[in-house]
C-alpha positions in Angstrom: -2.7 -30.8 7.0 -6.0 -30.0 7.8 -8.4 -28.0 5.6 -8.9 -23.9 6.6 -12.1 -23.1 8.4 -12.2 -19.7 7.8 -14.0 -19.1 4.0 -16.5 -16.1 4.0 -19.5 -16.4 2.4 -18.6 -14.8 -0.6 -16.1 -17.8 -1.3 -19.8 -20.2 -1.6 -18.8 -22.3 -4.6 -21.1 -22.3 -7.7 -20.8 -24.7 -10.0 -17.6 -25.2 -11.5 -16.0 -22.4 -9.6 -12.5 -23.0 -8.5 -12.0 -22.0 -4.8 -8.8 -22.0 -2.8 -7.3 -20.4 0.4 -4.1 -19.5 1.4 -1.6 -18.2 3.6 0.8 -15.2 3.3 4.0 -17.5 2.3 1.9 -19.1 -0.5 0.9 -22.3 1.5 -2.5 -23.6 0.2 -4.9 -24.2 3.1 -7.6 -25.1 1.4 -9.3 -26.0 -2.3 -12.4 -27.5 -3.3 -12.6 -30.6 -5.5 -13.3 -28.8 -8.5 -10.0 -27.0 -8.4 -8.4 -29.9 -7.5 -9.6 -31.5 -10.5 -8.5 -28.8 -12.7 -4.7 -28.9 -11.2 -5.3 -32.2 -11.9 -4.3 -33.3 -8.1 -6.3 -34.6 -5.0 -7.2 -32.2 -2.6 -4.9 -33.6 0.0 -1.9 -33.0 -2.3 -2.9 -29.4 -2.7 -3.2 -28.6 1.1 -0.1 -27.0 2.4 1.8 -26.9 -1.3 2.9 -23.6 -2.2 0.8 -21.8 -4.5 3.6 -20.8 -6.7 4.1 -24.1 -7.7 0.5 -24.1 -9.6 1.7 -20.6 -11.6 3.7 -20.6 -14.5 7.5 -19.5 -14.1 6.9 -16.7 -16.9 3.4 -15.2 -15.1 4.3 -16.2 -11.6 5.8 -12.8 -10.0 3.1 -10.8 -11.5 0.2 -13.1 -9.8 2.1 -13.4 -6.9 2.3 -9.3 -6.8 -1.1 -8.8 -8.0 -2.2 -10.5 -5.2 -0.1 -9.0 -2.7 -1.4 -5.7 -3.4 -5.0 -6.5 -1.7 -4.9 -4.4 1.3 -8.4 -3.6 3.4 -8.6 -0.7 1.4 -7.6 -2.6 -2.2 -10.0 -5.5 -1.2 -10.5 -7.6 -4.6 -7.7 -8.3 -7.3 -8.5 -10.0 -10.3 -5.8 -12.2 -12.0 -6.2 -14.3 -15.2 -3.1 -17.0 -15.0 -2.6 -19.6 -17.5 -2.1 -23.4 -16.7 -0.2 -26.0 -18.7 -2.0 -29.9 -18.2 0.5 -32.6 -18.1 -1.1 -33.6 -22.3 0.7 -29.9 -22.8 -2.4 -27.9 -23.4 -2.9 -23.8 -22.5 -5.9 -23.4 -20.1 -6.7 -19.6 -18.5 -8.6 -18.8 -15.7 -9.9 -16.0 -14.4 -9.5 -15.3 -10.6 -11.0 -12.9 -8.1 -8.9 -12.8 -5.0 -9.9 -11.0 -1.7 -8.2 -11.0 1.2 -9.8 -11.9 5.0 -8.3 -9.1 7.3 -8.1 -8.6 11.4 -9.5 -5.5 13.2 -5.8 -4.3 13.2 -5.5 -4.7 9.3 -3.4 -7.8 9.3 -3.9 -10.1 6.6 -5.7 -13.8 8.1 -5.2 -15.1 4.6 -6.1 -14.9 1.0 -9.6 -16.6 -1.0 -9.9 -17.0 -4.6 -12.9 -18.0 -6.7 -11.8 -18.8 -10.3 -13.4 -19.8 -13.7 -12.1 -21.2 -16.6 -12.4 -19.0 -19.8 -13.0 -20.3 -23.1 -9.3 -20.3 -24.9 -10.8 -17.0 -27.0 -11.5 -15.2 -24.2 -8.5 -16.1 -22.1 -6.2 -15.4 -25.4 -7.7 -11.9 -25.2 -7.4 -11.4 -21.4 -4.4 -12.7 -21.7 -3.2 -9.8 -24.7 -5.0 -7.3 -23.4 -3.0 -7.6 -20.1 0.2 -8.1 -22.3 -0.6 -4.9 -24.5 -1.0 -2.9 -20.9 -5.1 -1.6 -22.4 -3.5 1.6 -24.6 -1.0 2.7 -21.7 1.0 4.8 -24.3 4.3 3.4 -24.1 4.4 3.5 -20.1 7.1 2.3 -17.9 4.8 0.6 -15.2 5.0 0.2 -11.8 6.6 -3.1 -12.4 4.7 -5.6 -14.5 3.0 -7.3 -11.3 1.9 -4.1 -10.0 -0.2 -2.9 -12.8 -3.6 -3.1 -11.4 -2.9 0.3 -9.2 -3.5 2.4 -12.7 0.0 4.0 -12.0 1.8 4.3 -15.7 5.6 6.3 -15.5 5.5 8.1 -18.7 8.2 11.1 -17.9 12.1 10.6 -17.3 11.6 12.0 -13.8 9.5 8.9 -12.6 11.2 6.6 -15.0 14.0 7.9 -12.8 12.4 6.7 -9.5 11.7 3.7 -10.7 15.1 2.6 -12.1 16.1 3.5 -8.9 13.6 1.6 -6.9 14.6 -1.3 -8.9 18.3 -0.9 -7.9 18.1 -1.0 -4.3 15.6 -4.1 -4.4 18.6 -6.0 -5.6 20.4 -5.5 -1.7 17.7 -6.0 1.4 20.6 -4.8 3.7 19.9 -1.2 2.5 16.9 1.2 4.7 15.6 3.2 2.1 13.6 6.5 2.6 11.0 7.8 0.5 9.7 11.2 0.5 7.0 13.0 -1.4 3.9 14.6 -1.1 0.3 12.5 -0.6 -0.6 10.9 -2.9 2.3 10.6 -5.4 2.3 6.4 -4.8 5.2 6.2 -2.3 4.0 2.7 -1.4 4.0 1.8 -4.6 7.6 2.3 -4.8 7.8 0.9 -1.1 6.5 -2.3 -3.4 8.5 -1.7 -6.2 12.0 -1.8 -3.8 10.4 -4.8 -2.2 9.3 -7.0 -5.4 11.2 -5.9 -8.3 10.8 -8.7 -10.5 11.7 -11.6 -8.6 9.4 -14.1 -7.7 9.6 -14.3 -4.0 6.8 -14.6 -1.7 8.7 -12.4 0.9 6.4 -10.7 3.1 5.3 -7.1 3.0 4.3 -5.6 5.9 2.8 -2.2 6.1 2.5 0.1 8.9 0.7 3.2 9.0 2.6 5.4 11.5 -0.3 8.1 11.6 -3.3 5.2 12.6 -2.1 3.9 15.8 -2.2 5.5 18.7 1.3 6.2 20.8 0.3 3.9 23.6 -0.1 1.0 21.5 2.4 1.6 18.8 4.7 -0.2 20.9 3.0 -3.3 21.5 1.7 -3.5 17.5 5.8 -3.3 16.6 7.5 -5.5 18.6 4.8 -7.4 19.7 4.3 -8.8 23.7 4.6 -11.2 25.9 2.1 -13.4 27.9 1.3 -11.1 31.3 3.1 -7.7 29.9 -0.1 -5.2 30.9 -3.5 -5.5 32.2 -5.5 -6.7 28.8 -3.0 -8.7 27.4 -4.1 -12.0 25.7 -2.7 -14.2 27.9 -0.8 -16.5 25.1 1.1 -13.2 23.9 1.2 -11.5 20.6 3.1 -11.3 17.9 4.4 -7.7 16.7 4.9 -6.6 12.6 8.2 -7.3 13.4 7.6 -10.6 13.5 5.2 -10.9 10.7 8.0 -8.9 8.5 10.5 -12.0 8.9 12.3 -12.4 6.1 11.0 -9.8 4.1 10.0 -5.8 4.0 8.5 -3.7 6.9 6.8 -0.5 5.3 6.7 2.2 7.8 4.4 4.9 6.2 4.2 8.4 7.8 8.0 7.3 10.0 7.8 10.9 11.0 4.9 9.7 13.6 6.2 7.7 15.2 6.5 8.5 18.5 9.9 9.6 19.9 10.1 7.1 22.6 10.5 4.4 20.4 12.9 6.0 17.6 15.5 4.4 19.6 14.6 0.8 19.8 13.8 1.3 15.8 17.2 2.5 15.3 18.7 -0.6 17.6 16.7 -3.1 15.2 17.9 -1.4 12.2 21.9 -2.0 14.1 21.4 -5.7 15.5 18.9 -7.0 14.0 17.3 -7.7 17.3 14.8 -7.0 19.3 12.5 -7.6 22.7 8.9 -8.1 22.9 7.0 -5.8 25.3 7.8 -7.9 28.9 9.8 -10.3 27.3 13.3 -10.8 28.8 13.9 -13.2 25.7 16.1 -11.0 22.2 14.2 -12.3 19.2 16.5 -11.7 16.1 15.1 -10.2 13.1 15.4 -10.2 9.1 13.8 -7.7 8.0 14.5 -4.6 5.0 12.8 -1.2 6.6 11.7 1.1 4.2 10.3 4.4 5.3 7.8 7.1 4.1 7.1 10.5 4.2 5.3 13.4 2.8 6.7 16.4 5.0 9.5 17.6 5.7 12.1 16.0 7.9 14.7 18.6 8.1 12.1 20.4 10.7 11.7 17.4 12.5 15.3 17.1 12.8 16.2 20.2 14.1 13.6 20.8 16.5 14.7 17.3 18.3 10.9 15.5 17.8 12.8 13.3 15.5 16.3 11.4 16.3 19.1 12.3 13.8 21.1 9.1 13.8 17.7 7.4 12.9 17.0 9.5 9.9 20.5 9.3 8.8 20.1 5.1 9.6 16.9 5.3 7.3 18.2 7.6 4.4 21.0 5.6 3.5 19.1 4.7 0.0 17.0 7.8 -0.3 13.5 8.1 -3.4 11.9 11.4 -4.0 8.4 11.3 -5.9 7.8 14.6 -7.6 4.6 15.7 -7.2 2.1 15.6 -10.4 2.2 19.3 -10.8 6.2 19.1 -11.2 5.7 16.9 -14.3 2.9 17.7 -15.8 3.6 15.9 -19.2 2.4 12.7 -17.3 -1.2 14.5 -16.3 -3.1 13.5 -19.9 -1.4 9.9 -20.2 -2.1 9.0 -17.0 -5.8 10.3 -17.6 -6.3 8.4 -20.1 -4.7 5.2 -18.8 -7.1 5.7 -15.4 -10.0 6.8 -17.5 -9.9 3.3 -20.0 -8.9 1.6 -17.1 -11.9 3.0 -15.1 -14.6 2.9 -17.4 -13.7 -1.2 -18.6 -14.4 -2.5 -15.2 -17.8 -0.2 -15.0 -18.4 -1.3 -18.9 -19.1 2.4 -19.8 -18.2 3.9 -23.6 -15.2 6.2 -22.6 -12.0 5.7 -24.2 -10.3 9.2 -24.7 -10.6 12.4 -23.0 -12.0 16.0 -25.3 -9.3 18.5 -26.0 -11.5 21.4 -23.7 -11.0 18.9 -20.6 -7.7 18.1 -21.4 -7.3 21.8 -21.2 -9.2 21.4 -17.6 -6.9 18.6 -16.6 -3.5 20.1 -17.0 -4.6 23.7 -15.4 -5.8 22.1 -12.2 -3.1 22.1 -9.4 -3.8 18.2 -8.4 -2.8 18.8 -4.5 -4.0 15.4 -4.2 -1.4 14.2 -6.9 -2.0 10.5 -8.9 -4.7 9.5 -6.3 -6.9 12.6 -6.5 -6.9 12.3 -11.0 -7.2 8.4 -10.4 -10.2 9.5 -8.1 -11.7 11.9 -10.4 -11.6 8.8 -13.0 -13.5 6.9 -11.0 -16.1 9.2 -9.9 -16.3 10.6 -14.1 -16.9 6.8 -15.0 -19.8 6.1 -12.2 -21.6 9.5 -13.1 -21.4 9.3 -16.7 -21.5 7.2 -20.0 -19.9 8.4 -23.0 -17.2 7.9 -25.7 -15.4 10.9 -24.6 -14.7 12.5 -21.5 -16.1 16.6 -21.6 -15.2 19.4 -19.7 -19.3 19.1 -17.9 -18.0 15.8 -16.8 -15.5 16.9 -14.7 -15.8 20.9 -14.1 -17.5 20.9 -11.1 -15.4 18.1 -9.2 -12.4 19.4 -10.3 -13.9 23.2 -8.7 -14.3 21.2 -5.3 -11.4 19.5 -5.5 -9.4 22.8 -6.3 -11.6 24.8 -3.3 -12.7 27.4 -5.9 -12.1 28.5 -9.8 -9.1 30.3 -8.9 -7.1 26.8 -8.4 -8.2 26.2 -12.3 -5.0 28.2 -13.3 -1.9 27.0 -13.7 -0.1 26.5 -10.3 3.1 28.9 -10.1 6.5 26.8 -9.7 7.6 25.7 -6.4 10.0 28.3 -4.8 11.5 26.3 -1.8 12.1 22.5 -1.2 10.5 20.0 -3.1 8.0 18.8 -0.3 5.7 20.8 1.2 6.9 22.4 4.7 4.2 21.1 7.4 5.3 22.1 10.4 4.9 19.6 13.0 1.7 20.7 15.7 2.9 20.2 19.3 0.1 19.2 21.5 -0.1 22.9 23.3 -1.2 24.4 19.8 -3.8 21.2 19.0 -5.4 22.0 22.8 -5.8 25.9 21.5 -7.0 25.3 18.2 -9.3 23.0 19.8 -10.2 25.8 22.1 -10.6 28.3 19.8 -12.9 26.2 17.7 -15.0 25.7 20.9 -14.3 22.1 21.3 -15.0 20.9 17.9 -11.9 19.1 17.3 -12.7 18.0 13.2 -12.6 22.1 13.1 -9.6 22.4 15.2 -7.6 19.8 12.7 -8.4 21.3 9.7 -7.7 25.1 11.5 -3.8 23.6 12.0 -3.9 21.4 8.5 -3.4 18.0 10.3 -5.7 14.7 10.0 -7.8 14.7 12.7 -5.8 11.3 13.6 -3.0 13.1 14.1 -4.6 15.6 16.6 -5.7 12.8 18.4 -2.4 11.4 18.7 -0.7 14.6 19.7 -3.3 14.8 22.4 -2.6 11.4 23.9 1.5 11.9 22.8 1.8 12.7 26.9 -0.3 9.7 27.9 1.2 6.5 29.2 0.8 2.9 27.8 -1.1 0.5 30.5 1.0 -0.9 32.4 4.3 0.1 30.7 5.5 1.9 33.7 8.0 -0.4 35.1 11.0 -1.6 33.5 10.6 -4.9 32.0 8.0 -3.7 29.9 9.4 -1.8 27.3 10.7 -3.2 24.2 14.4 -3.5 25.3 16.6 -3.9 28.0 19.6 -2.2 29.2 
């Protein structure tokens, strides 16, 4: 098989480095002598072996995970495997894995540059990862998925996590996951999709809220050669196609648009499906998990969303409590994202002052785990010190809050769970935009929506090219 062409710049060997590409099944595509040497093969024999087989079976699923978390957002991973030589010795290495990504976010494949540690250093790395760096006892995201700073510590998430766990043990079930932004829904996506195996199953995300309705179609089920004006001529592959055999993660489900909840619901049925102008049914094994941080009954009743889809998709049903509803895990995780923070920017801190502990658990957090693991991050770049103070902190968490008031304590949810958006039809997104004289960042924020989602209400009415005839929808009739 031949060698990958595609290595960035960044994978340059140095001397001694270890570098190695590979695909998202695991197949090796290509490694430089050096690591050949080390995994003491030629570099034939490494192209197109799986990379599992060069992991050891008590590390493996946590690599393999840690490595599958690189998204275009979570661009670098570091692992630290071990290796056992065929004389029986214990050799660690320390890895830094990107990934190479498309325009549409698709993963091209994955390129690691490694080092071998000295056996001190990699029996440290190795306990410290062990030990979890001081995470208080915490029920993690599943060992493999540790690097997202997400510790458990209450029964209500140890609760959602027992029962991720549960339904990744049967693929056949759609499971539905609700909770506000930021609570780490695909984490539990991840959680369902991994648990603890060591499969190289593929994960496929989609975010429902990022493409636009006239080419959600095409990015789902994918097209065939000559199916609109634009098409690449050889035909495209969809997610579907990509999520073979694994999970498709369909974040923000209540997006998508209403044209296409019924072909979703057919795949989820048959386990079938039609390209965009294909005439050809391409079966399909895939597990669909879906996300959500509003409220679906809404959707429901006002007809934007079909029923028997969201009763298709609930059949295993997650809801993450937001941070303010369990508040025992605010200073824990604070602490975890604060050590976890400051070792990779080798700053000082290492616990957090009672005064800004105070700060911390009277701040609302509408921006849940993400907006505290943000405030970590920013605390750690601005500042060096043993401990975190309130003067490290008090003024983002002001900002983040939108004034002193939101210091206090936030009064207990009254309603349901989630908070009630209501969904913005496009006659009230062309009047805000009116009524904010055209500036349409204004007119989002006026109605509480991302400005992507004004811009796909605006083109909800519009027509894909060349999808106006009948052989060039997803399915046939």
């Amino acid at each position: 098989m031949p060698q990958s062409k595609v290595v960035s710049d960044q994978m340059l060997p140095e001397k001694n480095e270890l570098i190695r590409a590979f695909q998202a099944d695991g197949t090796i595509t290509f490694v430089n002598a050096a690591c050949a040497d080390f995994y003491e093969k030629t570099v034939d024999e490494m192209i197109g072996s799986n990379l599992a087989t060069f992991l050891s079976e008590d590390e493996r699923e946590d690599i393999i995970a840690d490595i599958f978390s690189i998204t275009p957002e979570n661009a670098e991973v570091t692992t630290r495997p071990k290796f056992i030589c065929k004389d029986g010795r214990i050799q660690y290495l320390e890895y830094i894995n990107r990934g190479l990504f498309r325009a549409d976010g698709s993963i091209v494949e994955y390129q690691s540059v490694g080092v071998i540690l000295a056996a001190e250093e990699g029996e440290t790395n190795v306990s410290a990862s062990l030990s979890g760096g001081g995470r208080e006892g915490a029920v993690n995201v599943v060992d493999g998925l540790g690097q997202y700073g997400l510790g458990f510590f209450s029964a209500q998430m140890q609760e959602v996590v027992r029962h991720a766990e549960m339904y990744h043990t049967d693929r056949s079930i759609p499971v539905l996951i609700e909770g506000e932004t930021g609570v780490g829904k695909e984490i539990i996506a991840k959680i369902i999709h991994f648990g603890r195996s060591k499969s190289l199953l593929p994960f496929v995300d989609i975010n429902c809220t990022a493409i636009s309705p006239s080419l959600f179609e095409s990015e789902l089920f994918g097209y065939d050669s000559g199916a609109f004006t634009g098409a690449v001529s050889r035909g495209k592959q969809g997610k579907l196609d990509c999520a073979h055999g694994g999970t498709l993660f369909l974040d923000e489900i209540a997006e998508i648009p209403t044209e296409l909840q019924a072909k979703l619901l057919r795949v989820l049925e048959e386990k079938t499906f039609y390209r965009v102008g294909g005439l050809r049914h391409i079966p399909t094994d895939i597990r669909v998990i879906a996300a959500t941080n509003i409220d679906f009954d809404s959707h429901v009743a006002d007809g934007s969303f079909r029923k028997d889809l969201y009763y298709r998709l609930k059949v295993g049903h997650i809801y993450i409590p937001a941070l303010r509803e369990r508040r025992e895990d605010i200073l824990p995780l604070a602490r975890m994202l604060l050590r976890q923070s400051s070792q990779k920017r080798h700053k000082k801190f290492h616990n957090i002052s009672e005064a800004a502990c105070q700060l911390l658990l009277q701040h609302p957090w509408p921006g849940n785990v993400r907006e505290l693991k943000n405030l970590m991050e920013w605390a750690t770049f601005m500042f060096d010190a043993p401990l975190l103070l309130p003067e490290h902190i008090a003024h983002r968490l002001t900002v983040l809050g939108d004034g002193q008031e939101n210091l206090r304590p936030p009064s207990p949810p009254v309603h349901a769970p989630l908070l009630r958006k209501k969904r913005v039809s496009k006659e009230e997104v062309e009047s805000a935009i009116k009524q904010c004289g055209g500036n349409k960042t204004q007119a989002a924020h006026t109605l509480g929506i991302s400005i992507r989602t004004l811009y796909n209400r605006l083109a909800s009415s519009m027509q894909a090219p060349g999808t106006d005839h009948a052989n060039t929808t997803g399915y046939h009739r």
